[in-house]
C-alpha positions as CSV (number, residue, x, y, z in Angstrom):
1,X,27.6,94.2,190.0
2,X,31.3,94.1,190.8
3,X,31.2,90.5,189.0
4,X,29.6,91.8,186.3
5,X,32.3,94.7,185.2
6,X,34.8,92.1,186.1
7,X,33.7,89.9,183.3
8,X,33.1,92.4,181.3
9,X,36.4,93.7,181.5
10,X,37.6,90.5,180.9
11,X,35.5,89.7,177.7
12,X,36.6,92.9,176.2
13,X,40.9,92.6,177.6
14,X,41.5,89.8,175.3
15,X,40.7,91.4,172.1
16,X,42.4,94.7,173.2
17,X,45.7,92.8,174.2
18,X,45.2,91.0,170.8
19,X,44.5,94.8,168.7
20,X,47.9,96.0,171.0
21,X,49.9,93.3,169.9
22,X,48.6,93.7,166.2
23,X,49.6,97.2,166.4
24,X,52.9,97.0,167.5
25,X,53.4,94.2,164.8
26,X,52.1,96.2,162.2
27,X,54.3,99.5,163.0
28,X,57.5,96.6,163.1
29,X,57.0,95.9,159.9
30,X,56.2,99.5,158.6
31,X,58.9,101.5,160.4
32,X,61.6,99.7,158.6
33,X,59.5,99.7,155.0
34,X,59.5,103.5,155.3
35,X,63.1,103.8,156.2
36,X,64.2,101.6,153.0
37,X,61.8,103.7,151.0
38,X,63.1,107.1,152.2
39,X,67.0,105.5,151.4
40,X,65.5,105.0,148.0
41,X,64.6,108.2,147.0
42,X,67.3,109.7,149.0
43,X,70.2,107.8,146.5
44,X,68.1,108.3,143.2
45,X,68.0,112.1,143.8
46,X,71.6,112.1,145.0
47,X,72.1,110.4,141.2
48,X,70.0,112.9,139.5
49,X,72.1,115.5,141.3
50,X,75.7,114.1,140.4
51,X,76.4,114.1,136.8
52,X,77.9,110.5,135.5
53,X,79.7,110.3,132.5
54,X,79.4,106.5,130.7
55,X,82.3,105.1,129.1
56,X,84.8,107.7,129.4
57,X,87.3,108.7,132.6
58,X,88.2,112.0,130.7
59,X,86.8,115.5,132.1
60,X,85.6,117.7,129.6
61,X,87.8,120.8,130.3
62,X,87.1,124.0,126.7
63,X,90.8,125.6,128.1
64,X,93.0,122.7,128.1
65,X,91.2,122.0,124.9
66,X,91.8,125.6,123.2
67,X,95.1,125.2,124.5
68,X,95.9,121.9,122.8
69,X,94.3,123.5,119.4
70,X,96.6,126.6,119.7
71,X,99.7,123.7,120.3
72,X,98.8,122.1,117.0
73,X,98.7,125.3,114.9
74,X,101.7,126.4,116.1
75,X,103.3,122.9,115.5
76,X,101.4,123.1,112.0
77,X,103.2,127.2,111.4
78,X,107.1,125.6,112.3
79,X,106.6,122.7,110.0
80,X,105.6,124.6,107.5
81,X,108.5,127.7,108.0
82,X,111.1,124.6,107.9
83,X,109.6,123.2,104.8
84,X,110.2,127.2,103.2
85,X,113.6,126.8,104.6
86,X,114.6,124.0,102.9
87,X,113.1,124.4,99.5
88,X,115.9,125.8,96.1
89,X,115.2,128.9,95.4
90,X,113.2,129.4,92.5
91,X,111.3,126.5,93.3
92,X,107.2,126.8,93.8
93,X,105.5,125.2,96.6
94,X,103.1,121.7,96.3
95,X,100.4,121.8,94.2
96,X,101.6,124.7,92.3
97,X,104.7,122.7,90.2
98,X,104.8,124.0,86.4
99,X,102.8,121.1,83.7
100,X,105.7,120.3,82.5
101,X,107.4,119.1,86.0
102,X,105.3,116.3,86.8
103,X,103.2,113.3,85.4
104,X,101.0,110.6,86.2
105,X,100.7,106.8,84.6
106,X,98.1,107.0,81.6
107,X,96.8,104.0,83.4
108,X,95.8,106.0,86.6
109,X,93.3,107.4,83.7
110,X,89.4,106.5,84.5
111,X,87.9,105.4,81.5
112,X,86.1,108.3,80.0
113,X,82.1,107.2,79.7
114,X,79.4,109.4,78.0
115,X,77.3,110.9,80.3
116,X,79.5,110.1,82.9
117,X,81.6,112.9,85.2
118,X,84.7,113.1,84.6
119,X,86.3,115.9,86.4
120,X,85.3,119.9,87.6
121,X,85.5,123.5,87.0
122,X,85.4,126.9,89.0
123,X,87.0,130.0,88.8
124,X,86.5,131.8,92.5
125,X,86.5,135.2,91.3
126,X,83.8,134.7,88.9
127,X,81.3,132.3,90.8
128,X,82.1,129.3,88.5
129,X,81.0,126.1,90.0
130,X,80.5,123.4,87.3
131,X,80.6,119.0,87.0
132,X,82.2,118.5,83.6
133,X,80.3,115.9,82.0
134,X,81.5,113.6,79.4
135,X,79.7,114.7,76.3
136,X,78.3,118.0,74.8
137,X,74.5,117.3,74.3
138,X,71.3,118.5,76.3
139,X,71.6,115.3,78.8
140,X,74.8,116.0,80.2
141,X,74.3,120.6,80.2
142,X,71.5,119.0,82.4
143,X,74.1,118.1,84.9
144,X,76.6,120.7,84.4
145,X,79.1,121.5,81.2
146,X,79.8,119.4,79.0
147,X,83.0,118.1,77.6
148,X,83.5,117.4,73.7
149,X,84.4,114.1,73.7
150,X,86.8,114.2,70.3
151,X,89.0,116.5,72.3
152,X,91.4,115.4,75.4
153,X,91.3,115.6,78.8
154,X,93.8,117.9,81.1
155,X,97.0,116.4,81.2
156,X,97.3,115.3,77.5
157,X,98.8,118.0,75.8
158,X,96.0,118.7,73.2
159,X,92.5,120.9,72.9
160,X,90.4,120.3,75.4
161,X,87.0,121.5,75.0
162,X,83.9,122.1,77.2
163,X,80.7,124.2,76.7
164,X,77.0,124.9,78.5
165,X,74.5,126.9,78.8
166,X,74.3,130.7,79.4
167,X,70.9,130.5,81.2
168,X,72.7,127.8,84.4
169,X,76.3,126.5,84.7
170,X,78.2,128.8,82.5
171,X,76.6,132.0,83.7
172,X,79.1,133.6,85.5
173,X,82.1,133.1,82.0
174,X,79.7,137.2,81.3
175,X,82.4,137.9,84.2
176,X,85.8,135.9,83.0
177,X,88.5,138.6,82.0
178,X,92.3,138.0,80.7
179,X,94.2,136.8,83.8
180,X,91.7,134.5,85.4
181,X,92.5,131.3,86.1
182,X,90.1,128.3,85.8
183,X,90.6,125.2,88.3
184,X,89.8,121.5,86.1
185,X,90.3,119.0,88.9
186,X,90.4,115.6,87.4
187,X,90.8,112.6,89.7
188,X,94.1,111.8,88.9
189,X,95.3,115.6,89.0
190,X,94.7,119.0,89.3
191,X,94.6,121.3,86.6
192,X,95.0,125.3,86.1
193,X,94.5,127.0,83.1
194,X,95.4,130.9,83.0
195,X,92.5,132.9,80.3
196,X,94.7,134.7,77.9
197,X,91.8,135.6,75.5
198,X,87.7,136.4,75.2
199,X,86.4,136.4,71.9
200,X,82.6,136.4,70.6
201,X,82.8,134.2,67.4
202,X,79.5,133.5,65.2
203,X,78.8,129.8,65.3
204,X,80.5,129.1,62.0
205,X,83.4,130.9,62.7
206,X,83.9,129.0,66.0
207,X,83.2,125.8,64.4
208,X,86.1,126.4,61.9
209,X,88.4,127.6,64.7
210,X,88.5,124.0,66.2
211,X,88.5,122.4,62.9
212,X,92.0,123.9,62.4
213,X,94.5,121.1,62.0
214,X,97.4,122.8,64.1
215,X,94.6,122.8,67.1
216,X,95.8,120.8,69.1
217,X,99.3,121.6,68.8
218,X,99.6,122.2,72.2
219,X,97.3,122.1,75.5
220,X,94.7,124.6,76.1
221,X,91.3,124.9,77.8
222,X,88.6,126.3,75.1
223,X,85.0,127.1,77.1
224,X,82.2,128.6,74.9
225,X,78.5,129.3,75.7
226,X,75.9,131.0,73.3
227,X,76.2,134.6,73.5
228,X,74.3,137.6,74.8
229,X,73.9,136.5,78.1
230,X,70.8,138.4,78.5
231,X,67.4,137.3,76.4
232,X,67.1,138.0,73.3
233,X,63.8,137.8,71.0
234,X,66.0,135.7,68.1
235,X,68.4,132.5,67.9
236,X,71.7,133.3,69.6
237,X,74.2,132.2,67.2
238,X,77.3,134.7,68.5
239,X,79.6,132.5,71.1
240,X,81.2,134.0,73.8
241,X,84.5,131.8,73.9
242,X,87.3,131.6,76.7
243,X,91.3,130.2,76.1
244,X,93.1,129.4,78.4
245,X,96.7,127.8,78.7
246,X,97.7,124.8,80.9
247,X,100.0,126.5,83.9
248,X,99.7,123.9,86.5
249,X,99.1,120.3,86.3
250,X,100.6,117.1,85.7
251,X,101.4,115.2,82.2
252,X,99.9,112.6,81.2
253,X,101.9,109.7,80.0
């Protein structure tokens, strides 16, 4: 009997020793897998938590920023007090030189195309916003108003002459009054033309007006639209027309 469990025991030793040296080989192996693992996901939320900033070693920092943007305005205020300083007396400040103080090359000119845009209006106080389009029929009141193209553009010292429609770009002229000046930037200059009258013409009447030879005797701004603005059941053949004189804005020559 005592043979018996001997044997036994040593049938069933070998494959034990064999599972115990499996084991420890195993958790060898696994102990260190785990510990790489945990390392892993240890630096990758240590990255999540640490914000990185790519291509840049500046720190975003809103005071030092306010602070440089306060700097520059005040830089900005000095230059401009010195520039006050220094100007004559009488003199006006840039942008706002009399017409007859300035010019540009009649070659800095853009050929003048029908249909084409060849400059723009507004008057702030009034809401006017408009493209000037070069030519006074239905395709260019489409895009704004329309210039006539026998007359001249700014700068030239003759008529110049635009018109729209009541109903979209000339809208707000039911608002121009004596005093108000219109802006006609151009991209070789920029134009202002102070209103010194609002008439309502009839249609013939108006036509005659800017047949007159002495026209274009010297420069103004001439805007007309049909007239009431508000519908009426017939033709509107009354103009509500606009003149203004050239104040600001260079000659062209």
């Amino acid at each position: 009997m005592k043979r018996a469990n001997k044997e036994l025991l040593a049938f069933l030793g070998v494959p034990m020793l064999y599972c115990a040296l499996g084991y420890l080989l195993i958790m060898g192996m696994v102990l260190p897998m785990r510990q790489v693992c945990a390392n892993a996901i240890e630096g990758a939320v240590s990255d999540l938590e640490v914000p990185t900033v790519l291509g840049s070693s500046i720190s975003y920092d809103p005071e030092a920023l306010k602070a440089e943007a306060l700097k520059a305005e005040a830089l900005k205020a000095k230059s401009r007090q010195q520039s006050e300083a220094q100007r004559p007396s009488g003199s006006q400040p840039n942008g706002a030189q009399n017409a007859t103080n300035s010019f540009v090359s009649i070659s800095s000119v853009p050929q003048s195309v029908p249909g084409n845009q060849v400059g723009n209006l507004y008057c702030a106080r009034i809401g006017l916003e408009a493209p000037v389009m070069w030519g006074d029929t239905e395709y260019e009141y489409a895009y704004g108003a329309g210039q006539d193209t026998a007359s001249s553009l700014p700068g030239y010292g003759k008529l110049v002459l635009v018109s729209g429609h009541n109903t979209t770009f000339f809208s707000p002229l039911e608002f121009v009054e004596v005093g108000d000046v219109i802006h006609y930037d151009t991209a070789y200059g920029k134009y202002e033309y102070t209103v010194r009258r609002v008439e309502v013409y009839m249609e013939h009447e108006l036509q005659e007006l800017i047949n007159q030879k002495d026209i274009d005797n010297h420069e103004q701004l001439i805007m007309y639209t049909c007239y009431p603005f508000h519908p009426v059941e017939s033709r509107r053949t009354d103009r509500l027309t606009v003149f203004g004189e050239r104040t600001v804005g260079p000659d062209v020559r």
